[in-house]
N, C-alpha and C positions, 0 to 999 in steps of 0.2 A: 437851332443847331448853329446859326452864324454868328447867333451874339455869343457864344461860348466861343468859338474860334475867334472871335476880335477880343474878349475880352482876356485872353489866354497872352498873348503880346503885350496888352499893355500892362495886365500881371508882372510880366517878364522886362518890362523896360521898367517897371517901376521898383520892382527890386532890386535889377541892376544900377538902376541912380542910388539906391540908398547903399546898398554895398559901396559903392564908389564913394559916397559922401563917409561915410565910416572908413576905408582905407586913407582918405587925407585927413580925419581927426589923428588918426592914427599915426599917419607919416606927420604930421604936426608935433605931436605927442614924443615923438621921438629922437625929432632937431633941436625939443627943447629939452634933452637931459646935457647935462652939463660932460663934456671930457672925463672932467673924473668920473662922473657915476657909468659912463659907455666902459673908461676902463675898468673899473672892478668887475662889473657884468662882464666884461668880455675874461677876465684871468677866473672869474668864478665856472663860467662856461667849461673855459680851458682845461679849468682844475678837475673837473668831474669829467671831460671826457679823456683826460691822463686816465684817471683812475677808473673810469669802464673800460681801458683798454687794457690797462696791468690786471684787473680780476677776471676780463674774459680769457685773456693768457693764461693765467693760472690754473684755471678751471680745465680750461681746453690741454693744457700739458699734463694737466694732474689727469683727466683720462686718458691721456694717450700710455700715460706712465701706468695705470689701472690694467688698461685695456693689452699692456705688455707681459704685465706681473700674469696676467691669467693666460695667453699665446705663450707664454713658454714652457708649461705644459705638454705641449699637442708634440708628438714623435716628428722626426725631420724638421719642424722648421723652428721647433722650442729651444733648439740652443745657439740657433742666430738670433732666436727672441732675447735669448737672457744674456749672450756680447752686450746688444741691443741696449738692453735695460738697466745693465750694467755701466757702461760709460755714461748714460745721463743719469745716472746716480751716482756717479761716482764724482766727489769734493773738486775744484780747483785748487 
């Protein structure tokens, strides 16, 4: 039972060396891209999370706008729904 408990540690140190030797290839890996190539990466990044942000807007007003069209139905509070749904459909 004690050689499984000692050998559980140094399992555990010895993994963590190679993870570590892997994170400084890697941080090596990374000092060696050139400026340009960090900037395009970095505007390519950019450019995809603009655009998850404009399509989960979307999405997200398009049910709100959904979830209005059908509340203005219900007696009492369906035609503060359709004011409501009314002005953000309505043109600038």
């Amino acid at each position: 039972m004690e050689d499984k408990e000692q050998k559980q540690p140094e399992k555990l140190v010895k993994s963590l060396n190679t993870l570590d030797k892997d994170v400084q290839e890697l941080d090596k890996d990374i000092k060696h891209l050139s400026a340009g190539q960090r900037g395009w990466r970095s505007l390519f990044s950019g450019t995809l999370s603009g655009l998850g942000t404009v399509i989960g807007a979307t999405v997200i007003i398009g049910l709100i706008i959904f979830l209005l069209q059908k509340l203005s139905v219900l007696p009492g509070i369906g035609e503060a729904f359709s004011v409501l749904l009314h002005q953000l459909q309505k043109k600038p």
